[in-house]
C-alpha positions as CSV (number, residue, x, y, z in Angstrom):
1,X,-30.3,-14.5,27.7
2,X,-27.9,-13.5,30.6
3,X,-27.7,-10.0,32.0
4,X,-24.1,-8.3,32.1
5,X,-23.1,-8.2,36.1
6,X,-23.5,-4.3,35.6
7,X,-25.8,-2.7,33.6
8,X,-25.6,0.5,32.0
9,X,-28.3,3.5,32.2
10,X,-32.0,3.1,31.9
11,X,-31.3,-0.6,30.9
12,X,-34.0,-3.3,32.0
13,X,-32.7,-6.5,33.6
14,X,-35.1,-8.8,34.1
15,X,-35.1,-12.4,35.9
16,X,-37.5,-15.0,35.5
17,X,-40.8,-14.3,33.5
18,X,-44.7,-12.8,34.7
19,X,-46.0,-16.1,32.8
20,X,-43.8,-18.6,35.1
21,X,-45.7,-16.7,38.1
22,X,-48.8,-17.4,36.3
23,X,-47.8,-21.1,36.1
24,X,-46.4,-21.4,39.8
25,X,-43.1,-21.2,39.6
26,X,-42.1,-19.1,42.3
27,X,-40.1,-21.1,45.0
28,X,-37.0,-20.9,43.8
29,X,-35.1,-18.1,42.4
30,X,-32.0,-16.1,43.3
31,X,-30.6,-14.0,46.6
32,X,-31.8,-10.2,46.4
33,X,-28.2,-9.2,46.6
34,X,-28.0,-10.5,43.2
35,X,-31.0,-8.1,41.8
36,X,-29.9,-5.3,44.2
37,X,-26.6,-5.0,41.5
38,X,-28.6,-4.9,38.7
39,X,-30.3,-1.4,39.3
40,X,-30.9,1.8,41.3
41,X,-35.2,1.3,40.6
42,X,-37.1,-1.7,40.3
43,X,-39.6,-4.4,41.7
44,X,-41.1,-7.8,42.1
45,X,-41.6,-10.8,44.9
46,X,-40.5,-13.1,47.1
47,X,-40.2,-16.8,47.2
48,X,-43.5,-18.4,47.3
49,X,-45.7,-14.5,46.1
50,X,-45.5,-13.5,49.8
51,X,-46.1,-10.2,49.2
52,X,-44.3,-7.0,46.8
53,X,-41.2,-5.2,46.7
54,X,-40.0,-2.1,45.4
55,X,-36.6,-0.5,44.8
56,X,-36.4,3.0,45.2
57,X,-33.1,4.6,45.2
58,X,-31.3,1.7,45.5
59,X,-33.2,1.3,48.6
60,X,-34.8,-2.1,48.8
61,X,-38.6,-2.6,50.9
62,X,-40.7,-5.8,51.0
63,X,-44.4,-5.6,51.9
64,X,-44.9,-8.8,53.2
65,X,-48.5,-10.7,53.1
66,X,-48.6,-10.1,57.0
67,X,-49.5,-6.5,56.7
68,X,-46.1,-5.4,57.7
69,X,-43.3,-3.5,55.7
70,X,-39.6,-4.1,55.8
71,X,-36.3,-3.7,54.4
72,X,-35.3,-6.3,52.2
73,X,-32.8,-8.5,52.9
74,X,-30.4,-10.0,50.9
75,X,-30.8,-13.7,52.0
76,X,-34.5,-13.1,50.3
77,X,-34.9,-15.5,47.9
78,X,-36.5,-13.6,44.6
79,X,-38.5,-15.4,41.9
80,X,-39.5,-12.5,39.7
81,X,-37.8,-9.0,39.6
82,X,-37.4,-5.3,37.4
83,X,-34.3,-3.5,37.7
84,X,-33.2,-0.3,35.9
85,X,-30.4,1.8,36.7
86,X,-32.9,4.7,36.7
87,X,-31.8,8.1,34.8
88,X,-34.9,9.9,33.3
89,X,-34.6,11.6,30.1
90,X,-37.5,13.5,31.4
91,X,-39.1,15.2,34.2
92,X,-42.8,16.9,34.3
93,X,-44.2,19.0,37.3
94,X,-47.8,18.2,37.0
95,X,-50.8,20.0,39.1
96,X,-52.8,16.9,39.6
97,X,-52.4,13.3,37.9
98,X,-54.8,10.2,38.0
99,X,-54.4,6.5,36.6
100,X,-55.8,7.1,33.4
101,X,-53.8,10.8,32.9
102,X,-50.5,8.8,33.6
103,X,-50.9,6.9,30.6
104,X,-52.1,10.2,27.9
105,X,-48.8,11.8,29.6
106,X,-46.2,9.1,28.6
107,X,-47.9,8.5,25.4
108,X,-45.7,11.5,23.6
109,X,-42.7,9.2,24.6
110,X,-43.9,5.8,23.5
111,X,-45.1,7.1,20.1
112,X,-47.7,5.9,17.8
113,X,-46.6,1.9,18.1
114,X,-46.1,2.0,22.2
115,X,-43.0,-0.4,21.0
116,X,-40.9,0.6,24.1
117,X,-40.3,0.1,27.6
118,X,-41.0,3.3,29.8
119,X,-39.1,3.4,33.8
120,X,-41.4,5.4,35.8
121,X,-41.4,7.0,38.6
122,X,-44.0,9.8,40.4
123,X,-43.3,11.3,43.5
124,X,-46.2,12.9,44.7
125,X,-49.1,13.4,47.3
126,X,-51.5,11.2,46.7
127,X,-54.6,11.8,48.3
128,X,-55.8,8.3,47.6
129,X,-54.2,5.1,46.1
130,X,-55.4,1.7,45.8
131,X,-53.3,-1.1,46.5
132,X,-53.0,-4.8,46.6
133,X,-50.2,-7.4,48.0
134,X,-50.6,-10.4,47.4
135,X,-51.1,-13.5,49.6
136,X,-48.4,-16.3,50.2
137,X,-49.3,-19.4,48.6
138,X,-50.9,-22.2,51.0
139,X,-49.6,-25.1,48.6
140,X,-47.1,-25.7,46.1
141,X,-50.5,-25.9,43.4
142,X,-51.3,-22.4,43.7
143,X,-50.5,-20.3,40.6
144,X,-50.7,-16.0,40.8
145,X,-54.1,-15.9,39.3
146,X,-55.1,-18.4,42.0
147,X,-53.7,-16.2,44.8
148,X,-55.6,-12.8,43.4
149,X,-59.0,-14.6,44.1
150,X,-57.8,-14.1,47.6
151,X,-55.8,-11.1,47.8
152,X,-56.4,-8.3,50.2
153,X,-56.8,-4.7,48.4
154,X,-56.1,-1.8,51.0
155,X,-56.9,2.1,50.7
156,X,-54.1,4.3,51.3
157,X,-55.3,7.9,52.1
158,X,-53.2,11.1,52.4
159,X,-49.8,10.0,51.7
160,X,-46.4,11.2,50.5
161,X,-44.2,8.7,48.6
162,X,-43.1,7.8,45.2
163,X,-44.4,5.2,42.6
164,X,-42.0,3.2,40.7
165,X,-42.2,0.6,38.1
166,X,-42.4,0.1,34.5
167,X,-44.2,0.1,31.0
168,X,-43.9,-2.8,28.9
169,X,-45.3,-3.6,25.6
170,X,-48.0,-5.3,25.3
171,X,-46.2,-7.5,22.7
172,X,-43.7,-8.8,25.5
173,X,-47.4,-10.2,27.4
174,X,-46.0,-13.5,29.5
175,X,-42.5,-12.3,29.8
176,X,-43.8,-9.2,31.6
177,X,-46.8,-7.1,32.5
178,X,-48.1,-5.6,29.6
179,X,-49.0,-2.2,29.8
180,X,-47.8,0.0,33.6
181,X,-46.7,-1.9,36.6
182,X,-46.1,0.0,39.4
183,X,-45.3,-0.3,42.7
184,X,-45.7,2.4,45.8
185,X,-43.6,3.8,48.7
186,X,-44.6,5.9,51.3
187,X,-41.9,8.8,52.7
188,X,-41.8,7.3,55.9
189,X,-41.4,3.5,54.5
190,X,-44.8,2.5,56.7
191,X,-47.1,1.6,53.5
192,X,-47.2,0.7,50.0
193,X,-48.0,-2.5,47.9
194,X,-49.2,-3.2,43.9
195,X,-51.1,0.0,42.8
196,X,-54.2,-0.5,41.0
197,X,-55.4,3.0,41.2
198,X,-54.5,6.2,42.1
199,X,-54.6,9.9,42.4
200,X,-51.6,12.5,42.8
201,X,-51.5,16.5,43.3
202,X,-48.4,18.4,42.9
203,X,-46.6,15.3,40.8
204,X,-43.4,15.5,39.8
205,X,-43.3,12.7,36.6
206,X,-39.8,11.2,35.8
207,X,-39.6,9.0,32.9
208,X,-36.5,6.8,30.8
209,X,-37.6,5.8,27.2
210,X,-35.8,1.8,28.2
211,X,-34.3,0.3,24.2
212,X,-32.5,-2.5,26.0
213,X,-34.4,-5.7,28.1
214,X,-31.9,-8.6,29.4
215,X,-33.8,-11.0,31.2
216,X,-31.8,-14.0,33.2
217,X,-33.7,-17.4,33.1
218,X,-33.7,-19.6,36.5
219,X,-32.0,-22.3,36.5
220,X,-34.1,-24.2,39.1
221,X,-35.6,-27.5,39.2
222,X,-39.0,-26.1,39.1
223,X,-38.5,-23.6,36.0
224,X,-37.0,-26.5,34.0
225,X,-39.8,-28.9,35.0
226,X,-42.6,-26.8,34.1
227,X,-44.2,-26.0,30.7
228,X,-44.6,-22.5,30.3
229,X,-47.3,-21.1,27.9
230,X,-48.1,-17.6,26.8
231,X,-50.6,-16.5,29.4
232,X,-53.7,-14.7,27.8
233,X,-53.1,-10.7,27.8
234,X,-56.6,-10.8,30.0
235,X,-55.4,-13.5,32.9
236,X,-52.0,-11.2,33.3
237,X,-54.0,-8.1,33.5
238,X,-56.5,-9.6,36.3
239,X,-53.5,-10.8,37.4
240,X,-51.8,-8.0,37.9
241,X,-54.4,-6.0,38.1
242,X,-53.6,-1.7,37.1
243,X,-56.4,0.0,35.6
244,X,-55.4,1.3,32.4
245,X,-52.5,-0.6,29.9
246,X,-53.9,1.7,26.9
């Protein structure tokens, strides 16, 4: 499947697949520019897992595995990455929100099935969050699941920013990450990474029910070359690593 060059509202495109990460294939993939057309919200990695990025606003940031935060550029080269034209059908103010409360609050939208894809985002305080970023890969063996045995998972205390990301069903396990995945953004663009865990006061919710998911293959030597299985829903989710998929 091929994604349109421009994609309408609340749309998913998609290129390359969670269960190629889990099998390694992340040295090749395409220019940022390319995913930075697809969407206003979004995330994913860079060539060889060195680290997250996120898409906020159209505003592109890459936590590298170094510890230090930058803007993308559009030379990157990106194996994996989410994009939505985000417009939220709806918006909640909510007192206080936690990892587990995130889920119960979407769940009026997924309905009885959770069949859909949700875009998320929560701009917030967040007294505490819990994030990883993952480490670059020391040799060309080294599959995701490998590199989260030796990931670094940071506390981020106090801070203003915004979460972004994405619900998937847990029927689409190996093309995506079942269940949330979210990335985070600080106001002042200094911190952020993978959230495992959180908390939020004064938390305002924005959510797109998402009825459409284009995902763009690679056409790489690598993807071609390599045999890719359904990952167990257990080896994505200690993978990837967010408390609750529900």
């Amino acid at each position: 499947m091929h994604a349109p060059s421009k994609m309408s509202p609340n749309q998913i495109y998609q290129f390359s697949l969670i269960g190629s990460l889990m099998h390694g294939v992340c040295h090749d993939g395409i220019p940022a520019s390319h995913i930075l057309q697809k969407g206003t919200h979004g995330l994913g990695t860079v060539a060889d897992l060195d680290g997250e990025i996120v898409v906020v606003d159209s505003e592109a940031y890459h936590f590298t595995s170094a510890g230090v935060v930058r803007r993308l550029a559009s030379t990157d080269t990106i194996p994996f990455a989410m994009m939505t034209d985000f417009h939220p059908t709806t918006t909640t103010q909510l007192a206080s929100l936690d990892t587990e409360g995130l889920l119960e609050h979407v769940s009026p939208l997924l309905g009885p099935g959770r069949n859909y894809f949700l875009a998320v985002r929560v701009d917030a305080f967040f007294p505490s969050l819990s994030v990883r970023i993952i480490p670059k890969r020391e040799n060309p063996d080294e599959a995701l699941g490998d590199l989260t045995r030796r990931q670094s998972v940071t506390s981020i205390e106090n801070s203003t920013g915004s979460l972004v990301g994405f619900w998937s069903p847990e029927y689409t396990a190996g093309l995506s990450v079942a269940g949330f995945h979210l990335h985070y953004l600080s106001d002042d663009r200094r911190a952020g990474g993978h959230v495992l865990d959180f908390r939020a006061h004064e938390a305002s919710v924005s959510v797109a029910v998402v009825r459409e998911y284009h995902i763009e293959l690679p056409v790489t030597g690598e993807f071609r070359e390599t045999g890719i299985k359904v990952p167990e829903l257990a080896e994505v989710e200690q993978a990837e690593g967010f408390r609750k998929h529900g």
